[in-house]
N, CA, C and O atoms as a GROMACS GRO file, in nm:
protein
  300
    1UNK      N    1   0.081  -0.120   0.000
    1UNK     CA    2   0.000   0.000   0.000
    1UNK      C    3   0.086   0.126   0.000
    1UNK      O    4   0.041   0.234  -0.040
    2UNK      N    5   0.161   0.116   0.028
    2UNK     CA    6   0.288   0.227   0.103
    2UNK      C    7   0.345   0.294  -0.086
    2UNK      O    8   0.349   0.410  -0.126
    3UNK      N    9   0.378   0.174  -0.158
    3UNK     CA   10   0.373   0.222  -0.318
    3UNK      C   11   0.302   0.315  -0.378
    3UNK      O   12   0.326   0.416  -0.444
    4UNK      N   13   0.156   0.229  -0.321
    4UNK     CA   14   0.065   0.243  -0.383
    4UNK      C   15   0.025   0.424  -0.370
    4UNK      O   16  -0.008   0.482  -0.473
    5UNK      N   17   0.030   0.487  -0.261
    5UNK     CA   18   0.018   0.564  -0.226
    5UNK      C   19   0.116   0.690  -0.251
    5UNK      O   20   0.094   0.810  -0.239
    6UNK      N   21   0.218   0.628  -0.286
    6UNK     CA   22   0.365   0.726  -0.300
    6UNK      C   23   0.394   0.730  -0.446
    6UNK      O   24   0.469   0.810  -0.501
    7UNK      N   25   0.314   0.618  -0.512
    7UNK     CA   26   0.275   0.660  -0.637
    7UNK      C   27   0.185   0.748  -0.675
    7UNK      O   28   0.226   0.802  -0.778
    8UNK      N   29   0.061   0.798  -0.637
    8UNK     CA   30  -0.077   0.884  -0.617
    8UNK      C   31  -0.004   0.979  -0.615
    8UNK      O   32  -0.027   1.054  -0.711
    9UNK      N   33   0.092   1.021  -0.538
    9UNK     CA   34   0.119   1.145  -0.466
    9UNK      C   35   0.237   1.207  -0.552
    9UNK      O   36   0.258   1.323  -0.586
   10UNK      N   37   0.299   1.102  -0.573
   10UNK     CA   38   0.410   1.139  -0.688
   10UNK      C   39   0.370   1.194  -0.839
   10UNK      O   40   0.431   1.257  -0.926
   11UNK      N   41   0.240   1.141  -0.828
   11UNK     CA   42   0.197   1.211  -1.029
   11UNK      C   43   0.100   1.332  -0.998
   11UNK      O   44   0.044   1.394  -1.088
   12UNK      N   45   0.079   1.369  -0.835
   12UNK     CA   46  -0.030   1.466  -0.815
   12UNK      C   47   0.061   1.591  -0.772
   12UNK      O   48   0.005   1.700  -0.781
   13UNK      N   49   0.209   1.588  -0.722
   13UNK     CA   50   0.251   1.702  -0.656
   13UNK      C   51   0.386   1.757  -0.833
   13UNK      O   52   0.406   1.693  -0.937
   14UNK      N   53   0.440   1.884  -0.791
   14UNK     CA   54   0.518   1.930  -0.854
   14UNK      C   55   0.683   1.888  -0.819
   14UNK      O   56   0.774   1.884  -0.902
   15UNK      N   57   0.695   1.860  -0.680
   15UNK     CA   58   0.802   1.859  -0.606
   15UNK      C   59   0.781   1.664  -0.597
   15UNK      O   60   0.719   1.628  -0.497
   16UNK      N   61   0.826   1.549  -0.692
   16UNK     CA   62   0.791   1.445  -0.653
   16UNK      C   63   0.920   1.386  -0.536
   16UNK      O   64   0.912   1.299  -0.449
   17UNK      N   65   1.041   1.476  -0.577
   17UNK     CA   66   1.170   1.391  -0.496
   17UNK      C   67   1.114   1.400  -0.329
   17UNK      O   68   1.162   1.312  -0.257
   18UNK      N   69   1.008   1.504  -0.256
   18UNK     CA   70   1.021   1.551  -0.156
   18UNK      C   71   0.867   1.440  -0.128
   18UNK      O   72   0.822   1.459  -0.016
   19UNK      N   73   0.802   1.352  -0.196
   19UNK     CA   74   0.698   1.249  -0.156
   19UNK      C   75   0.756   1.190  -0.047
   19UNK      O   76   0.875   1.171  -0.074
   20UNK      N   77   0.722   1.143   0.086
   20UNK     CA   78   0.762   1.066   0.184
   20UNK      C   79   0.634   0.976   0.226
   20UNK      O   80   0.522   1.027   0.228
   21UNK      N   81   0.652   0.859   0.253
   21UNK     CA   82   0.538   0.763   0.292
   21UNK      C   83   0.593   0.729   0.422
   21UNK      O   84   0.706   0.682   0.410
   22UNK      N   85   0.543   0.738   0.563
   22UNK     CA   86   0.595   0.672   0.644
   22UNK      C   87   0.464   0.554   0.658
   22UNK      O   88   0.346   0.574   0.629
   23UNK      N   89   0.527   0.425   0.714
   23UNK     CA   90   0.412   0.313   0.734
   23UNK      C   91   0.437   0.243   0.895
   23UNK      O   92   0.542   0.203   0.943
   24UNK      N   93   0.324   0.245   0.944
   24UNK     CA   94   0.363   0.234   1.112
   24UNK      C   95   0.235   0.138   1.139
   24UNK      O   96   0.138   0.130   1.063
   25UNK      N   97   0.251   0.074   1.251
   25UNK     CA   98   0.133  -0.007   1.205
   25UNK      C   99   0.046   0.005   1.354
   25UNK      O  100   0.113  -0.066   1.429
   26UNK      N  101  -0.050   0.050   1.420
   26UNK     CA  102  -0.126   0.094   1.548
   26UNK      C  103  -0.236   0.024   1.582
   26UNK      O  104  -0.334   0.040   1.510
   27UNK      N  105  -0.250  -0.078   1.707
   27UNK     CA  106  -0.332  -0.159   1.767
   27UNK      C  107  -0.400  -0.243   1.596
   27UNK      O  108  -0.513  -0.274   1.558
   28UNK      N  109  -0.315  -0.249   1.559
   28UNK     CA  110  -0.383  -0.358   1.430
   28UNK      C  111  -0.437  -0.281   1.288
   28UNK      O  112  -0.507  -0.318   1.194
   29UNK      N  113  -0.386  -0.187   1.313
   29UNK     CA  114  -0.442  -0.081   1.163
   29UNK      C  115  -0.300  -0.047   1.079
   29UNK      O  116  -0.196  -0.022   1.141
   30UNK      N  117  -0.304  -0.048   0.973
   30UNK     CA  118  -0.184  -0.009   0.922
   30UNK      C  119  -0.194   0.106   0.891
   30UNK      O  120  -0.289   0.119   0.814
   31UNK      N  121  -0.109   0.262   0.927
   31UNK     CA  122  -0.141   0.384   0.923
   31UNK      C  123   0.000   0.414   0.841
   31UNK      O  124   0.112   0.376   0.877
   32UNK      N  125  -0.033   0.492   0.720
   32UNK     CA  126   0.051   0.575   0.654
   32UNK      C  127   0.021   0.741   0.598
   32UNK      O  128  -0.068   0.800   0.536
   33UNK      N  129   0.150   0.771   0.660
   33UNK     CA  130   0.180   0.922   0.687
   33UNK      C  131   0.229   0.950   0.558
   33UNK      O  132   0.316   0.888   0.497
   34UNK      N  133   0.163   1.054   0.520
   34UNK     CA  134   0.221   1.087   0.347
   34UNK      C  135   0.226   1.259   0.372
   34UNK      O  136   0.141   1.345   0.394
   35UNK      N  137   0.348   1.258   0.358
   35UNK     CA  138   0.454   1.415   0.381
   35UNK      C  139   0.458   1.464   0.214
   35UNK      O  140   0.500   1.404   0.115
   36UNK      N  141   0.418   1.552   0.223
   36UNK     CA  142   0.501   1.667   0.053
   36UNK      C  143   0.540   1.783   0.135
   36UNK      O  144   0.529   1.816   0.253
   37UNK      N  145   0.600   1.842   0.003
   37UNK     CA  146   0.646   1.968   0.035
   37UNK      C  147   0.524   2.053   0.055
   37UNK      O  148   0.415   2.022   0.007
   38UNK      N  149   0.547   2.167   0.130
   38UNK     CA  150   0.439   2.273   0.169
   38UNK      C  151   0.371   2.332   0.015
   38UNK      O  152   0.250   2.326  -0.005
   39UNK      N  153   0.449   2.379  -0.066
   39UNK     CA  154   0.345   2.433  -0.180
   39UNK      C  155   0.317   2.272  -0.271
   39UNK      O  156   0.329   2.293  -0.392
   40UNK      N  157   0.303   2.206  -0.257
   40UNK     CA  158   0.200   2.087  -0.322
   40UNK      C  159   0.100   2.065  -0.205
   40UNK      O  160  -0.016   2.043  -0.241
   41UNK      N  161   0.120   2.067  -0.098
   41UNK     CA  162  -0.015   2.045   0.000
   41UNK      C  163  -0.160   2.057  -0.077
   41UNK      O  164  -0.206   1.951  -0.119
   42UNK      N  165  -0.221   2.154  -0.094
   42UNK     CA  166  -0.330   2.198  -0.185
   42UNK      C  167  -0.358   2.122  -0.300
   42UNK      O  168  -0.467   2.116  -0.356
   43UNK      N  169  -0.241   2.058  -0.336
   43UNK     CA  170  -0.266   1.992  -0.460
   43UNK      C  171  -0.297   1.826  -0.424
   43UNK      O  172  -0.344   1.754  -0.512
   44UNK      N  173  -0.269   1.775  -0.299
   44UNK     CA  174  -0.271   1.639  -0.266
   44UNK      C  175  -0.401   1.620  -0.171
   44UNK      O  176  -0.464   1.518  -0.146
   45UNK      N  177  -0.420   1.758  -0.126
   45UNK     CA  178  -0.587   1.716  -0.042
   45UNK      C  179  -0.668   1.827  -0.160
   45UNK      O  180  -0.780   1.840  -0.112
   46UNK      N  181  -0.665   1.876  -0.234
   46UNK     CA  182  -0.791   1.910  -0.360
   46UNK      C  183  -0.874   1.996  -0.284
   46UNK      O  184  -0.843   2.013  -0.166
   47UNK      N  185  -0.997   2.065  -0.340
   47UNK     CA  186  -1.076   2.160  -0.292
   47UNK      C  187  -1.208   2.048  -0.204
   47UNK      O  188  -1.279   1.956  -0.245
   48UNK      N  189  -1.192   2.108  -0.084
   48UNK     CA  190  -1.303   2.051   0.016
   48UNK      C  191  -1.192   1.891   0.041
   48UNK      O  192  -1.248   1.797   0.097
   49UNK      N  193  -1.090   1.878   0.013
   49UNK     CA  194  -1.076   1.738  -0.009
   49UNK      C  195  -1.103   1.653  -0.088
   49UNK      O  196  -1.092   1.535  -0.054
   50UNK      N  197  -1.116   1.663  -0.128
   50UNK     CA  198  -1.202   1.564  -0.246
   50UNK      C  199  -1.052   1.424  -0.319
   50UNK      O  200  -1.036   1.302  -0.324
   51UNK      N  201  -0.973   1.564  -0.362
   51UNK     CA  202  -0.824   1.410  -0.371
   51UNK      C  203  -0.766   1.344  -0.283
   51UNK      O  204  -0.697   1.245  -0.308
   52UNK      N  205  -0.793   1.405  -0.134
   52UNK     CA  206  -0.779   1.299  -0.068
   52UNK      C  207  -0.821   1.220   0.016
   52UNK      O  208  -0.776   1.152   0.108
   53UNK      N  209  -0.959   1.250  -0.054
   53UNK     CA  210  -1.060   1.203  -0.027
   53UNK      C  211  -1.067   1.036  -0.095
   53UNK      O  212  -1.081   0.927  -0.040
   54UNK      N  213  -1.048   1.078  -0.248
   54UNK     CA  214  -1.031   1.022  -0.306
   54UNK      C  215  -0.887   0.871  -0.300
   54UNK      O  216  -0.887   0.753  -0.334
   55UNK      N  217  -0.799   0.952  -0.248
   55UNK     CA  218  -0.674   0.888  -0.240
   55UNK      C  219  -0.718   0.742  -0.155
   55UNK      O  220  -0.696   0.622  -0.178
   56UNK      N  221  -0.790   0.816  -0.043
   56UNK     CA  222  -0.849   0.726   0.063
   56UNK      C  223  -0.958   0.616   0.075
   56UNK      O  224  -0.984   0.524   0.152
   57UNK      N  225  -1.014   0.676  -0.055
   57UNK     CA  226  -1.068   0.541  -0.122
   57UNK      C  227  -1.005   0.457  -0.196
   57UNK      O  228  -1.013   0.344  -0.147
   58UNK      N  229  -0.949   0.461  -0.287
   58UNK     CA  230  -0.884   0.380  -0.370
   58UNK      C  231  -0.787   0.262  -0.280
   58UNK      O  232  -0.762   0.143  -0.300
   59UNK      N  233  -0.743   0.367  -0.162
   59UNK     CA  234  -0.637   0.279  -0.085
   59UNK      C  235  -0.705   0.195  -0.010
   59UNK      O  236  -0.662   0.080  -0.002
   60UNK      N  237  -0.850   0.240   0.076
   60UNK     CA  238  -0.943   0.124   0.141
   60UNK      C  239  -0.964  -0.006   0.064
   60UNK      O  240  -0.934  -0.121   0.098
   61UNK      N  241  -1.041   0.052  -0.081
   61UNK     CA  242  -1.049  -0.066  -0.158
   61UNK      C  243  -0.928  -0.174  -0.200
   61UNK      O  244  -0.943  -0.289  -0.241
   62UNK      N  245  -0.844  -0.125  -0.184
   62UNK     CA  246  -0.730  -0.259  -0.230
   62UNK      C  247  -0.668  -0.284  -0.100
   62UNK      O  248  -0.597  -0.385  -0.090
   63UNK      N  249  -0.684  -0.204   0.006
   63UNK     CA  250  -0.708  -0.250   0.162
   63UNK      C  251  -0.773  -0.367   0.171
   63UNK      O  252  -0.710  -0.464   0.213
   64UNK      N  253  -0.926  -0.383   0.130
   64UNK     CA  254  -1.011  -0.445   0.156
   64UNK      C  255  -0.976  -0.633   0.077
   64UNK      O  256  -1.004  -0.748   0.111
   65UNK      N  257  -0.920  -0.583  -0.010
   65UNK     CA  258  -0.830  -0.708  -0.084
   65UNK      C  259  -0.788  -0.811   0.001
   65UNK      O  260  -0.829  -0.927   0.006
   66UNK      N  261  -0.664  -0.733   0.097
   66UNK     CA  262  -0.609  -0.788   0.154
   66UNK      C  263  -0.661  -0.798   0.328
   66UNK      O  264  -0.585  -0.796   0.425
   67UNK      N  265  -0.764  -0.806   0.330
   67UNK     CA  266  -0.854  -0.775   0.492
   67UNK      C  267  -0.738  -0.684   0.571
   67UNK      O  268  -0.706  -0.724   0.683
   68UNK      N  269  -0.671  -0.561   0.518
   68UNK     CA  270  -0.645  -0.477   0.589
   68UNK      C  271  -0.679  -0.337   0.602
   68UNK      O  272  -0.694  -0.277   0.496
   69UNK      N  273  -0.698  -0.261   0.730
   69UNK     CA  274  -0.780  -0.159   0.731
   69UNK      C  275  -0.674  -0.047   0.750
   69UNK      O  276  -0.630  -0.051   0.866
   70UNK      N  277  -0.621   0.045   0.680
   70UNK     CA  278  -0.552   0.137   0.593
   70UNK      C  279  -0.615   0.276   0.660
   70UNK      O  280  -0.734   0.303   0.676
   71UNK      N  281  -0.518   0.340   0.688
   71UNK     CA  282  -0.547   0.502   0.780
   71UNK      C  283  -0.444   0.588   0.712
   71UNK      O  284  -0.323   0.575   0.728
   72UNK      N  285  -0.492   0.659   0.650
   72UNK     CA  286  -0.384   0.762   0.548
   72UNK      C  287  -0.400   0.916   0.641
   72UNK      O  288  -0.511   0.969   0.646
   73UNK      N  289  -0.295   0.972   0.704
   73UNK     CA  290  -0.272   1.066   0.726
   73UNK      C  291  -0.184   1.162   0.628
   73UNK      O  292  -0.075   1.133   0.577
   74UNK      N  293  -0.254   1.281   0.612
   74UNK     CA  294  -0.142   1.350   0.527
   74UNK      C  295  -0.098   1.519   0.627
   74UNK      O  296  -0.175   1.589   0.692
   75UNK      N  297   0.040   1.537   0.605
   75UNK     CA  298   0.111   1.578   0.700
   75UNK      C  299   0.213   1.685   0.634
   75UNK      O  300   0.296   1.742   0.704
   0.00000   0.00000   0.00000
């Protein structure tokens, strides 16, 4: 998932070298922290959210693949 995600983020920001995925895993949830640089922020959570909104679906569903439940923080 950790790819999967650092791929999303890599074709959505301007700055891709500065994409960071951290993956940590909390009372049984697998949680990944997805860092950009400050001027792509806006561009990785979209208006109202909606891309990462979006991001957060795509990643549940192939979550759901593997019966794991996926917590995307972006940071």
């Amino acid at each position: 998932m950790k790819e999967l995600v650092e791929m999303i983020a890599k074709a959505l920001v301007d700055h891709p070298e500065e994409v960071v995925v951290i993956e940590t895993i909390k009372d049984g949830d697998k949680h990944l922290e997805l860092k950009v640089a400050e001027s792509d922020m806006g561009k990785v959570i979209g208006k109202q959210g909606r891309i990462a909104r979006a991001i957060r679906t795509v990643v549940k569903a192939a979550g759901t693949k593997t019966d794991e439940r996926i917590i995307i923080d972006i940071v």
